[in-house]
C-alpha atoms as an extended CHARMM CRD file, in Angstrom:
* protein
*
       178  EXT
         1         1  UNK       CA            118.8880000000      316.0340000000      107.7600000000  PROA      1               0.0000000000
         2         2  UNK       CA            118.1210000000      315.8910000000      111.1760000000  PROA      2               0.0000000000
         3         3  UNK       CA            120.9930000000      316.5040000000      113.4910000000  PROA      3               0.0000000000
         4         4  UNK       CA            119.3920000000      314.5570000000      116.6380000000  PROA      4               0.0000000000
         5         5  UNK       CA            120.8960000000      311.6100000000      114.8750000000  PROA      5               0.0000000000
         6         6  UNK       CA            124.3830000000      312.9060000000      115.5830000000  PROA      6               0.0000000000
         7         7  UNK       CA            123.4860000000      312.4780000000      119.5750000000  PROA      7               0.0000000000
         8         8  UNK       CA            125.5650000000      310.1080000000      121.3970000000  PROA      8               0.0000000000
         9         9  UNK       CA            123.8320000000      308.4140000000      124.4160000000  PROA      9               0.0000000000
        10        10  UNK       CA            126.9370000000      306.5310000000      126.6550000000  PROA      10              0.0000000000
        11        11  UNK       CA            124.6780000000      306.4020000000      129.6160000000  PROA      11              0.0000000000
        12        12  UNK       CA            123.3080000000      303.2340000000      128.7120000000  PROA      12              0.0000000000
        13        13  UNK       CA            126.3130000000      301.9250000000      127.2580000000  PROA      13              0.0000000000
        14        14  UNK       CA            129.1980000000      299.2960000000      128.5880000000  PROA      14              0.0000000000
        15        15  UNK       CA            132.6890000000      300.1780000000      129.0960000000  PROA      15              0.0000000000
        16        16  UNK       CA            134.2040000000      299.2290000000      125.6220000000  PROA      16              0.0000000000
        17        17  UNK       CA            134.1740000000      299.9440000000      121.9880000000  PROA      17              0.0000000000
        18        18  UNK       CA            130.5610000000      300.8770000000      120.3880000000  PROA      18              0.0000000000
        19        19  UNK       CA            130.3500000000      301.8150000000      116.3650000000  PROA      19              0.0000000000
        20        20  UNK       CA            128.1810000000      304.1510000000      114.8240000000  PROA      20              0.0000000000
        21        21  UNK       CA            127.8440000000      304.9310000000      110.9830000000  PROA      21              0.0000000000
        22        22  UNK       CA            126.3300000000      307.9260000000      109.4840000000  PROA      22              0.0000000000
        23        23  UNK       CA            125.9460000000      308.6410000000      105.9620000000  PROA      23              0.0000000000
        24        24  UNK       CA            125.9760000000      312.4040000000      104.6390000000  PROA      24              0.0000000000
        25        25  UNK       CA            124.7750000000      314.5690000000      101.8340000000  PROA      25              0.0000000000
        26        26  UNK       CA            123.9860000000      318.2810000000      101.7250000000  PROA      26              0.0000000000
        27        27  UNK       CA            121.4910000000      317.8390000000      103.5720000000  PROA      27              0.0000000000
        28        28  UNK       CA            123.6810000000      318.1630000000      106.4340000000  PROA      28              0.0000000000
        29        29  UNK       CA            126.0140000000      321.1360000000      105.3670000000  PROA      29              0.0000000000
        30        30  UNK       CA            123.0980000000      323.2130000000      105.1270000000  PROA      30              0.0000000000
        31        31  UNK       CA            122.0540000000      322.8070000000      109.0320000000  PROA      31              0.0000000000
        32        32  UNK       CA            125.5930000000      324.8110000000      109.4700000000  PROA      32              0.0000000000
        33        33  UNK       CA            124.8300000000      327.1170000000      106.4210000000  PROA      33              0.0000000000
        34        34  UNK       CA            127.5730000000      325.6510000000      104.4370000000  PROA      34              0.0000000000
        35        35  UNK       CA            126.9500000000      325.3350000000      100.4720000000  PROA      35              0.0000000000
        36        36  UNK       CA            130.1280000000      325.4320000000       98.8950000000  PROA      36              0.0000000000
        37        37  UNK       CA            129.4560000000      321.6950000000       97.5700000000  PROA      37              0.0000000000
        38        38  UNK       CA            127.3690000000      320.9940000000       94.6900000000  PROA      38              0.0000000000
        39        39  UNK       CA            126.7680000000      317.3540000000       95.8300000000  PROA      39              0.0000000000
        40        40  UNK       CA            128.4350000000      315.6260000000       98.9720000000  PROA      40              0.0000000000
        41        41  UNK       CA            128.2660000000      311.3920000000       99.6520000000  PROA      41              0.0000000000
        42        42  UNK       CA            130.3590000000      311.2720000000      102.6670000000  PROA      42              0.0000000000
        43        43  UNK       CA            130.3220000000      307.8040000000      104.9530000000  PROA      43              0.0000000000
        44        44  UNK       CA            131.4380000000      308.4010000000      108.7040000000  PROA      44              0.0000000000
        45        45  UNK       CA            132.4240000000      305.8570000000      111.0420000000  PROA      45              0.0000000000
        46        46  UNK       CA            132.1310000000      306.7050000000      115.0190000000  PROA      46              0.0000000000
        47        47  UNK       CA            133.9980000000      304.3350000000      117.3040000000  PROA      47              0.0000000000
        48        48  UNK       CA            133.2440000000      305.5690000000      121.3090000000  PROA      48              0.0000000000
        49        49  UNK       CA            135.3660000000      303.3760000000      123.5740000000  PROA      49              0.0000000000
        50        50  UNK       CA            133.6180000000      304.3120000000      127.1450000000  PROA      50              0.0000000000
        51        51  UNK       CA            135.9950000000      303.4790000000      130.0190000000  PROA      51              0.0000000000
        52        52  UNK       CA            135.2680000000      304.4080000000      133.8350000000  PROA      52              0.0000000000
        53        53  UNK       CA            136.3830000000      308.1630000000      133.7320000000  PROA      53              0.0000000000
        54        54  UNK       CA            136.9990000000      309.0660000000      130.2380000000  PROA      54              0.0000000000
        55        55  UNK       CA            135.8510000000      308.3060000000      126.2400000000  PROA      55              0.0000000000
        56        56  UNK       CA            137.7680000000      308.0080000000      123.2370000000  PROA      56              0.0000000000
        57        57  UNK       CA            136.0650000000      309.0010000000      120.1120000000  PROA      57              0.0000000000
        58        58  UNK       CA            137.7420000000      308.1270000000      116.7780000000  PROA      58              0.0000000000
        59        59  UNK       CA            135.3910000000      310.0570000000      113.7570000000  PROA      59              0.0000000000
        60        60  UNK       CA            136.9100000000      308.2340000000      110.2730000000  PROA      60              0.0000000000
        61        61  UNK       CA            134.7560000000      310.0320000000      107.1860000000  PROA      61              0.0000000000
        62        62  UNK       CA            135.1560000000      308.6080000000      103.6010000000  PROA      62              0.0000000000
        63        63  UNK       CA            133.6820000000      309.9650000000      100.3630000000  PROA      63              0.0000000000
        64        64  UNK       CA            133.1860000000      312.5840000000       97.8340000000  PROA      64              0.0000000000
        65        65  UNK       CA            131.8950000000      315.5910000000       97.4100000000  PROA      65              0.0000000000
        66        66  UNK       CA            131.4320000000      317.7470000000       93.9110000000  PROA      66              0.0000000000
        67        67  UNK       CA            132.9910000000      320.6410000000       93.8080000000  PROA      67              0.0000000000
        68        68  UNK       CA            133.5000000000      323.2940000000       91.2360000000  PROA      68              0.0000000000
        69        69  UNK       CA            137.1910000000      323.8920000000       90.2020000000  PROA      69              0.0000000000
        70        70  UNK       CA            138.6870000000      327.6950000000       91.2640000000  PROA      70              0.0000000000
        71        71  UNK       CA            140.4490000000      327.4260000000       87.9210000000  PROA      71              0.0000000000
        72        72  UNK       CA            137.8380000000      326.6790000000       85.3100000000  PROA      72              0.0000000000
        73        73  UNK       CA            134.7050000000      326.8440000000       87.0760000000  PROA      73              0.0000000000
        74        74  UNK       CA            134.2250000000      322.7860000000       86.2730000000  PROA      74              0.0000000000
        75        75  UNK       CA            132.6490000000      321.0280000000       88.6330000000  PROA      75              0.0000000000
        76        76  UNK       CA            134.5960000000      317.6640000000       89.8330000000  PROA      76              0.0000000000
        77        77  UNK       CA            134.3610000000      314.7330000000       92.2260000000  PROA      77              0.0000000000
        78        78  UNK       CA            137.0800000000      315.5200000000       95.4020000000  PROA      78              0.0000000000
        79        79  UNK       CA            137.3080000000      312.2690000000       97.2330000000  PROA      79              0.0000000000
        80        80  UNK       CA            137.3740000000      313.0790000000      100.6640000000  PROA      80              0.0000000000
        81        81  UNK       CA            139.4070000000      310.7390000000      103.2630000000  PROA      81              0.0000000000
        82        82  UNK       CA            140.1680000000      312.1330000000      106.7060000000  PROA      82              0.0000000000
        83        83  UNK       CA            139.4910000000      311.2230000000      110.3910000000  PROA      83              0.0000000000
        84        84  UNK       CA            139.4480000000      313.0160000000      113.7460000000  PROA      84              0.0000000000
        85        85  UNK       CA            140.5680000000      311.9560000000      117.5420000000  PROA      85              0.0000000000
        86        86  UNK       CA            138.4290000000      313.4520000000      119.9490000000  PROA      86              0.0000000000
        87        87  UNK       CA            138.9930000000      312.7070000000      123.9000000000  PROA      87              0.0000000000
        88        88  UNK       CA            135.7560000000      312.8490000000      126.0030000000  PROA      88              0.0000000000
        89        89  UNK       CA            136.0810000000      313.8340000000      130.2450000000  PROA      89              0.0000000000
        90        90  UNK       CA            134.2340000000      314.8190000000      132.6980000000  PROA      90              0.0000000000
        91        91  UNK       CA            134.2060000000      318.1130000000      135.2450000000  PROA      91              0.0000000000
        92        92  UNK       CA            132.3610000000      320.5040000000      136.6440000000  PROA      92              0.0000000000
        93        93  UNK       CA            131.3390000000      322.3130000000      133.5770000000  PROA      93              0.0000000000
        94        94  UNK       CA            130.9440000000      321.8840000000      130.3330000000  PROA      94              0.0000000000
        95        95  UNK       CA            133.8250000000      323.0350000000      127.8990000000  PROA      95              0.0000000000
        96        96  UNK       CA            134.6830000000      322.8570000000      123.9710000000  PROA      96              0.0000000000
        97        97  UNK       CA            137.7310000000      325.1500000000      123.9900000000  PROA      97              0.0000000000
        98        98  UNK       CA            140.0290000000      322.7460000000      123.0910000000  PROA      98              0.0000000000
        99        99  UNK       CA            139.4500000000      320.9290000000      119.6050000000  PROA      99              0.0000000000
       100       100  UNK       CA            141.2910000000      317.8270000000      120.8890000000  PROA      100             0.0000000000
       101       101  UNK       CA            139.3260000000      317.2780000000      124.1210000000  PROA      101             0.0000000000
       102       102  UNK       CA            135.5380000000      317.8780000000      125.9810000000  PROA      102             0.0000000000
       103       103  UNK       CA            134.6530000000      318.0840000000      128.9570000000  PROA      103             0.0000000000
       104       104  UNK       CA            131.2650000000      317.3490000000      129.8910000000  PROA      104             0.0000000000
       105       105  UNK       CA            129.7090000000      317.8840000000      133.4100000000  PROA      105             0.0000000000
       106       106  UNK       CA            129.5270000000      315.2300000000      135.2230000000  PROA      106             0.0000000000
       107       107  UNK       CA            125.6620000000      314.4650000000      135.1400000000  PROA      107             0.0000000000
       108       108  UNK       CA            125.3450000000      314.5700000000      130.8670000000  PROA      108             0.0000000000
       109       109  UNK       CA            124.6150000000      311.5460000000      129.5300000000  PROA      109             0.0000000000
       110       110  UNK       CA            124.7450000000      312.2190000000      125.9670000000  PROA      110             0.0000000000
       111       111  UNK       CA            126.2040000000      314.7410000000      123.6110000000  PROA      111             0.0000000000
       112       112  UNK       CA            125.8190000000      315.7220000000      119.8280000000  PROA      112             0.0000000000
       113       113  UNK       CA            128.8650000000      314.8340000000      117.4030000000  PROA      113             0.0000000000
       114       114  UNK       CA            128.0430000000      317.1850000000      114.3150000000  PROA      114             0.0000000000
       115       115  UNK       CA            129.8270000000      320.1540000000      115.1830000000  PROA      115             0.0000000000
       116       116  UNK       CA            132.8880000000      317.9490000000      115.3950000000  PROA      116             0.0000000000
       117       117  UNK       CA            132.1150000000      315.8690000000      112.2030000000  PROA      117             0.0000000000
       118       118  UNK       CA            131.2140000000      319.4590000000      110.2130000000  PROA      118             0.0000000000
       119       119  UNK       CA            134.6080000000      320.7200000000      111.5430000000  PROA      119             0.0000000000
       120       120  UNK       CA            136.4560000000      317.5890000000      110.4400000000  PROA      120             0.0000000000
       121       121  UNK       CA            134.9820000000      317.2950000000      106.8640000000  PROA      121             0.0000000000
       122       122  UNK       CA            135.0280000000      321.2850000000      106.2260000000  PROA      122             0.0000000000
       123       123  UNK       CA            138.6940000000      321.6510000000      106.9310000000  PROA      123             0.0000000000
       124       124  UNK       CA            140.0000000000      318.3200000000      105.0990000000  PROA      124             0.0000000000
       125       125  UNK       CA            138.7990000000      321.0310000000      101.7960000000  PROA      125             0.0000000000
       126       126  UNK       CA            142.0110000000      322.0150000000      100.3120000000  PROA      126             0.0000000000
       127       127  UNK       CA            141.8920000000      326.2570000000      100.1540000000  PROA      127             0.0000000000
       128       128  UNK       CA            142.6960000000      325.9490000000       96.1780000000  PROA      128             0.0000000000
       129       129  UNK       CA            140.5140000000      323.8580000000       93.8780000000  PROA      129             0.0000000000
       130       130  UNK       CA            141.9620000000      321.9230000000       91.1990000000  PROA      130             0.0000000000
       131       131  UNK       CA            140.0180000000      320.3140000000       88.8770000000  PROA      131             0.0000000000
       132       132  UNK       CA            142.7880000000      317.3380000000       88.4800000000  PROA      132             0.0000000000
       133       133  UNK       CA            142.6990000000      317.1970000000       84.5140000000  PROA      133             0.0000000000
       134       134  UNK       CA            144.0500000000      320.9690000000       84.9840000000  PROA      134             0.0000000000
       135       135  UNK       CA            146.8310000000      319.3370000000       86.8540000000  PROA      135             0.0000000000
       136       136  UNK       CA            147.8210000000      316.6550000000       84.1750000000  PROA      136             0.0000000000
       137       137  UNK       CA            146.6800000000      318.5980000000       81.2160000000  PROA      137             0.0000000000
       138       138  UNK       CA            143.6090000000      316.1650000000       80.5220000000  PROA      138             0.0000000000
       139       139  UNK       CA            141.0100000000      318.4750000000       80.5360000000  PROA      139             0.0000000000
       140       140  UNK       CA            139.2800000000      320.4710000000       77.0100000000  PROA      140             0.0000000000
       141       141  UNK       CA            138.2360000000      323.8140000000       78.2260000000  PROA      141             0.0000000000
       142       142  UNK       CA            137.5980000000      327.1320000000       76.8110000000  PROA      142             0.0000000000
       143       143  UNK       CA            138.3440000000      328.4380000000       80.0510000000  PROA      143             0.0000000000
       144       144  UNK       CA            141.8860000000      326.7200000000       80.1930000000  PROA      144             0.0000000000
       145       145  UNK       CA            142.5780000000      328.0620000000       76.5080000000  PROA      145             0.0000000000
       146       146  UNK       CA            141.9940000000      331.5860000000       76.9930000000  PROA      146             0.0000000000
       147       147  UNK       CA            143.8660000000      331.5270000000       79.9560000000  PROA      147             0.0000000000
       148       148  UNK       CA            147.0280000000      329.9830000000       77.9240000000  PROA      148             0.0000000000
       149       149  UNK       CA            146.1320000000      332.6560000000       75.6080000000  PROA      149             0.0000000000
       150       150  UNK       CA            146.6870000000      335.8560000000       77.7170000000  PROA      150             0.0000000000
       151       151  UNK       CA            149.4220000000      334.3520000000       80.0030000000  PROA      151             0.0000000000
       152       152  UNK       CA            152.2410000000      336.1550000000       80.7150000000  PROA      152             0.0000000000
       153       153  UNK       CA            155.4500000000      334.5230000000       78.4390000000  PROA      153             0.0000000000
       154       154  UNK       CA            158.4130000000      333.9940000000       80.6300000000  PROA      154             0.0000000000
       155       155  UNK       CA            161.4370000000      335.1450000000       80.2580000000  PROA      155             0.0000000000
       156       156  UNK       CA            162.6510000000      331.9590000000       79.2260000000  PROA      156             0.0000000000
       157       157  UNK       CA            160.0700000000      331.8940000000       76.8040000000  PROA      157             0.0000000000
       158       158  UNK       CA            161.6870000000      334.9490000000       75.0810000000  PROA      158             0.0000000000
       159       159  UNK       CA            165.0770000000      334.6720000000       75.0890000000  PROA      159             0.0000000000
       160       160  UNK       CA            165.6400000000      336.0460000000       71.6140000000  PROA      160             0.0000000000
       161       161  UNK       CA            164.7110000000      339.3790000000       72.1540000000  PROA      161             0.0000000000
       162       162  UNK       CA            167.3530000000      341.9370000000       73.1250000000  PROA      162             0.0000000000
       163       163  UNK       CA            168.3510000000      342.4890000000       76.2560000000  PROA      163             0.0000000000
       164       164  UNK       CA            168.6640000000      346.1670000000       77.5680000000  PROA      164             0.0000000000
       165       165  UNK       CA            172.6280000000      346.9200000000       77.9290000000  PROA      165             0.0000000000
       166       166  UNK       CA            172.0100000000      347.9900000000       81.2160000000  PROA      166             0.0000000000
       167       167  UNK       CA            170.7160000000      344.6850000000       82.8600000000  PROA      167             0.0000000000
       168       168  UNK       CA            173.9640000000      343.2280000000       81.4060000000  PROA      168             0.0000000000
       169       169  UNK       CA            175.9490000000      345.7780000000       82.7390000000  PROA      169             0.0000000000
       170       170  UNK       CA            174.4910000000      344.8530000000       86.2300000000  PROA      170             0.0000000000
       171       171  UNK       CA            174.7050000000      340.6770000000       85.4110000000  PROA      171             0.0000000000
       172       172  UNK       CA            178.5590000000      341.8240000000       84.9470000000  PROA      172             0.0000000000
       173       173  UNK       CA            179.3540000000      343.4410000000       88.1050000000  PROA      173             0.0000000000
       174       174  UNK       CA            177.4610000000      340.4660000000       90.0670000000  PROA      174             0.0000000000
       175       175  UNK       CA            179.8350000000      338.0430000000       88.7380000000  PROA      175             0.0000000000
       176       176  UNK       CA            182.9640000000      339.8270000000       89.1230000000  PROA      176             0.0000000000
       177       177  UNK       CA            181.9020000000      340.1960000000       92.3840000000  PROA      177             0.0000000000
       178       178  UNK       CA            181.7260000000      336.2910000000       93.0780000000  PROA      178             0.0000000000
């Protein structure tokens, strides 16, 4: 995928509200080296309102992308819904240091949105993977079972075994203490 269709020209543009859509696959993760997904269908919407000094650019992204579970190893659909407010100026130089705002010098006429929309979309990925029939206990795996198998029981779990005299000793003196 081409990221020259991520290029915003607002020189030729009226003051207002102007929409853009842009639909994504891997295609465009791998421009930024990125291939954590096995398959992405992501849908983003670009609203630019252009006023007389500054831009508003509000980056909406809704989807899925396939991903493969840090549990089990299964690959599942994680529906992606996120969106991103970015405020456009102008100055004397060009500057990205701030994630909220950019500052473009004041004779650009266009800039490119993908670093922004690869930002937004990479860090709407929870850190930990669930595959969510993990979570409700839907999901048949042999992954799942031999991981039930060699758990650790809980103490709970095991509450008929002795306990060493010594631990009670020590539960003893913390509630005479109380």
């Amino acid at each position: 995928m081409e990221l020259k269709a991520f290029i915003l020209s607002f020189a030729g543009l009226k003051q207002g509200k102007h929409q853009f859509k842009y639909e994504i696959d891997n295609a465009f993760f791998e421009n930024f080296g990125f291939d954590e997904f096995n398959s992405s269908s992501i849908t983003i919407d670009a609203q630019l309102d252009k006023r007389n000094t500054i831009m508003d650019l509000f980056l909406t992204a809704t989807g899925s992308v396939n991903v493969n579970c840090d549990v089990t190893n299964e690959p599942f659909d994680l529906d992606i819904d996120t969106s991103m407010d970015l405020v456009i100026k102008f100055g004397e130089a060009f500057n990205d240091d701030n994630e909220e705002l950019l500052i473009l010098s004041h004779g650009d006429y266009e800039f490119n949105i993908s670093q922004y929309v690869y930002e937004m979309l990479v860090l709407s990925i929870p850190h930990k993977l669930v595959h969510p029939g993990v979570e409700d206990g839907s999901l048949e795996s042999d992954v799942l079972d031999k991981l039930n198998e060699l758990s650790v029981s809980s103490p709970e779990d095991n509450k008929s075994e002795e306990i060493d005299p010594r631990w009670e000793a020590l539960k003893k003196l913390k509630t005479d203490n109380n």
